[in-house]
C-alpha positions in Angstrom: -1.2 154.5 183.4 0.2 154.2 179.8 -2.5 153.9 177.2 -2.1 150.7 174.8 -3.3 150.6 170.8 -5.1 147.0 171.6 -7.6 146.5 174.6 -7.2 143.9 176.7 -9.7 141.2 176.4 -11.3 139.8 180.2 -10.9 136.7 181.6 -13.3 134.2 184.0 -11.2 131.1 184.8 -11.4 128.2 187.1 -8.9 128.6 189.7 -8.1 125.0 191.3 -6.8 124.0 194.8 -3.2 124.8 195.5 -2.8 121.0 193.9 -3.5 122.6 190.4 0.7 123.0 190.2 1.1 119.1 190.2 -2.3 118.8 187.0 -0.1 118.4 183.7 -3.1 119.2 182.0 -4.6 122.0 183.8 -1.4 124.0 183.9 -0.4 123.5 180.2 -3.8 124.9 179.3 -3.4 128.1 181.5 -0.1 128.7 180.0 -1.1 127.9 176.7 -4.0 130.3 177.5 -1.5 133.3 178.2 1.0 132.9 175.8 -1.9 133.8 173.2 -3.2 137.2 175.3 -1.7 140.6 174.8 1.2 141.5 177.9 -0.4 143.2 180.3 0.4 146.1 182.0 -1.3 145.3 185.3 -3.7 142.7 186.6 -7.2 143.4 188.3 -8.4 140.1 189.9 -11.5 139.4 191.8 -11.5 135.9 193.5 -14.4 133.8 195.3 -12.0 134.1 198.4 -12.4 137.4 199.0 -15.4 138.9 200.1 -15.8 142.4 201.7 -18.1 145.7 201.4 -17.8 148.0 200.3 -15.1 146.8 197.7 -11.6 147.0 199.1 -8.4 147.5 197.4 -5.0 145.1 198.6 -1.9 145.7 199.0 -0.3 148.3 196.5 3.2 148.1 197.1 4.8 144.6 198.4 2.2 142.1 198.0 2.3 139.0 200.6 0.3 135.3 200.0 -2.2 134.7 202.3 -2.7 130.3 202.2 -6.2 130.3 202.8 -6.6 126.6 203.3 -6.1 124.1 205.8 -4.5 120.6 205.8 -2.3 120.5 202.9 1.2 119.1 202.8 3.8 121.7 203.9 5.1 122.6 200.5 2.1 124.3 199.6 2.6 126.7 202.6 5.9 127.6 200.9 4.8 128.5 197.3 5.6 132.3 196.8 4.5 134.9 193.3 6.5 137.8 194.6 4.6 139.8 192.3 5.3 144.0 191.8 2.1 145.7 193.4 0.0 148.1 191.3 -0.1 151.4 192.9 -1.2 153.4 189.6 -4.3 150.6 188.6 -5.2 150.9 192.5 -5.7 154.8 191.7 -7.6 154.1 188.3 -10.0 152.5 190.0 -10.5 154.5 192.7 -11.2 157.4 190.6 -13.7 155.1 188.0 -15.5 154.2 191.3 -15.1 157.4 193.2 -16.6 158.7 189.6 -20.0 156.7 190.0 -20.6 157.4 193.6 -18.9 153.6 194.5 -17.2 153.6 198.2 -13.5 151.9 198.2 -12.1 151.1 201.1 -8.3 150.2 201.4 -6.6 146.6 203.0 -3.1 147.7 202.5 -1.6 144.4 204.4 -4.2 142.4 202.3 -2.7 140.2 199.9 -2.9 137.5 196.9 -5.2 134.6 198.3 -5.4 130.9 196.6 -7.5 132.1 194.1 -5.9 134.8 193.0 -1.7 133.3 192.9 -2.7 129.8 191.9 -3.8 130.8 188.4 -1.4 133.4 187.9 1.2 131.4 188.8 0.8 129.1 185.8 -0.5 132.0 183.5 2.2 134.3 184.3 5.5 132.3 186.4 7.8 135.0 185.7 5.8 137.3 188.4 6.7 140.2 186.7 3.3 141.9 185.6 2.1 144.2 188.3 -1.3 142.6 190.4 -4.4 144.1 192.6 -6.3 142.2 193.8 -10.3 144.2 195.4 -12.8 142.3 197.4 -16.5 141.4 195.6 -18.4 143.7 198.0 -21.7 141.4 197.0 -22.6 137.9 195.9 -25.8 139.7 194.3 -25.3 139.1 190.3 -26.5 142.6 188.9 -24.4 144.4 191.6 -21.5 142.3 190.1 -22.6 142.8 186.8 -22.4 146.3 187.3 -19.0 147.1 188.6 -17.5 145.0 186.2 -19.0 147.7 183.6 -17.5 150.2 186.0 -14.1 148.6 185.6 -14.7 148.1 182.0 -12.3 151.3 180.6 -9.2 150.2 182.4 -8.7 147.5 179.8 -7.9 150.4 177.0 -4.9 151.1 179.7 -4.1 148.0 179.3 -5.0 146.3 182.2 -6.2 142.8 182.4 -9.4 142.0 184.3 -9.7 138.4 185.9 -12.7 136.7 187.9 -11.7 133.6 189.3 -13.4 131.2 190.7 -15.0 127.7 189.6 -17.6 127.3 187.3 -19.4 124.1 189.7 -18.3 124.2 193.7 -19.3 121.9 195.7 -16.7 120.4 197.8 -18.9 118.3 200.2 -20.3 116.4 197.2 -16.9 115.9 195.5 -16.2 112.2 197.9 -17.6 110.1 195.6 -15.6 111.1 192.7 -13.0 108.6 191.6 -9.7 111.0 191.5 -8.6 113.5 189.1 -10.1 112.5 185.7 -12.8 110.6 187.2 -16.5 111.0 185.4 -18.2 114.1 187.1 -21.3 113.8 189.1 -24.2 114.2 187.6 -25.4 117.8 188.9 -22.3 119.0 188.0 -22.0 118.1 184.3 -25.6 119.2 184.7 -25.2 122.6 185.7 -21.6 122.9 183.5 -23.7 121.9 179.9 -26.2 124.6 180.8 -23.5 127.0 181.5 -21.8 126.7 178.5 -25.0 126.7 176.6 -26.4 129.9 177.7 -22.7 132.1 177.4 -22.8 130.8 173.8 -26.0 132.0 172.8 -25.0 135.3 174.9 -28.1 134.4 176.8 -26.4 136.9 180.1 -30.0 136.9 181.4 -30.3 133.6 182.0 -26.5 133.1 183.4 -27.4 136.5 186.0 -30.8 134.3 187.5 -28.9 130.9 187.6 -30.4 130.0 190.8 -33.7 129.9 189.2 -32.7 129.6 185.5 -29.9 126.6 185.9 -30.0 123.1 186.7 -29.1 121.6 189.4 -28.1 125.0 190.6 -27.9 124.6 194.3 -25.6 121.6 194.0 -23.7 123.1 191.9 -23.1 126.2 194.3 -24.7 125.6 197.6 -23.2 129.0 198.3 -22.7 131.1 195.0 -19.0 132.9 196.1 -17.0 130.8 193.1 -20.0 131.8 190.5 -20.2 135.1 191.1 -16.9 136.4 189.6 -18.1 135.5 186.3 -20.8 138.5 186.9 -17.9 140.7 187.0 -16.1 139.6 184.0 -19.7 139.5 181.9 -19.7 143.7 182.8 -16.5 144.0 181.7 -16.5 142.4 178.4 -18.0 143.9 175.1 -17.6 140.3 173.4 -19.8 137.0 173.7 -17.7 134.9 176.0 -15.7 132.1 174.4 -14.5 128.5 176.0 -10.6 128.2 176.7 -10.8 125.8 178.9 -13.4 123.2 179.8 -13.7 119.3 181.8 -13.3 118.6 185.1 -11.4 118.8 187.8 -12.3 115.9 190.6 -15.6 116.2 189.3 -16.0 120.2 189.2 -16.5 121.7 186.0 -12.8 123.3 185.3 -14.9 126.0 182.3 -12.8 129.0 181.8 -13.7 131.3 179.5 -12.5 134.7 177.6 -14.6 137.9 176.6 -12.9 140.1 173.8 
């Protein structure tokens, strides 16, 4: 892949429900958010809706949506980010990884989930920036933490590294929230204030043993799949992370933030 002068800084951002396209707000700030980054040559993104071990590379070549939710209106079954696959970042990485003993596998059919087009669609409409998306072959922190320092030397080719996910998830405790803007609950604003807290004091230790460290923690993420891309994005930033986006989104804490 070509070499660039600057490296590419790393991203951890709140991904939203496939309703994020119709949040004025939510989609000015992630293309407000883009306009200011370096172009890209490629994007890496890990979402919370993929899981599979050992880490797994998608589709190279054409790269297909998959809708991985249920009981939506039609038109969000129709959305399409026809964007170019990354055959030459899928080889980068399987050399770094190959390089530190790290087994890849290969989903060649696999492609861009809700987590993954959602975001990119607002950050990037014009589809044009090549996109892999791997599988987080763990939910355990330092694993994460770890390959996203493996992955850490494709951002001097260039190469933007994403985790996306959602900084509070809990979707069965989201009923009593009164629409969009409505004020969060209280573990969630909780859990969010402590978040932002420790990532500004660069406190990572604290952020990697949230579940014992955090408030409110297991409301927050009664299952940890939308935290644990951050872990990924901590190992590949050499920067404190900084807040780009915060507030909430039907009560889940929309924090989004950028590392380099």
């Amino acid at each position: 892949m070509t070499t660039v002068a600057e490296r590419m800084p790393v991203l951890y951002l709140s991904h939203g429900a496939p309703p994020l396209a119709d949040d004025a707000t939510w989609t000015r700030q992630l293309a407000e958010w883009s306009e200011r980054l370096p172009r890209p040559t490629a994007i890496l993104i890990v979402s919370a809706h993929w899981e599979e071990a050992p880490l797994t590379l998608g589709a190279t070549t054409t790269v297909p949506l998959v809708y991985d939710f249920w009981g939506f209106p039609e038109r969000y079954y129709r959305v399409t980010y026809p964007a170019p696959g990354a055959p030459e970042l899928a080889a980068s990485v399987r050399t770094l990884l190959h390089s530190t003993r790290t087994p890849v596998h290969d989903a060649p059919e696999r492609g861009l989930d809700h987590g993954a087009y959602v975001p990119l669609a607002e950050m990037f409409p014009a589809a044009d920036v090549p996109v892999l998306q791997v599988s987080m072959p763990s939910l355990d922190p330092g694993e994460l933490y770890d390959l996203g320092r493996k992955l850490a030397p494709l951002r001097d080719e260039g190469v933007l590294i994403v985790g996306s996910g959602f900084f509070t998830h809990n979707l069965s405790a989201m009923r009593a929230v009164d629409g969009v803007d409505g004020a969060p609950p209280t573990w969630s604003a909780e859990f969010d204030e402590w978040g932002a807290r420790a990532l500004d004091s660069g406190d990572l230790d604290a952020v990697l043993d949230f579940q014992r460290k955090a408030p409110a923690a297991q409301l927050a993420h009664p299952r940890t799949e939308h935290f644990a891309p951050l872990f990924v994005s901590l190992g590949a930033g050499d920067a404190a992370p900084r807040t780009v986006i915060d507030g909430y989104w039907y009560g889940l804490a929309k924090r989004s933030v950028q590392l380099g």
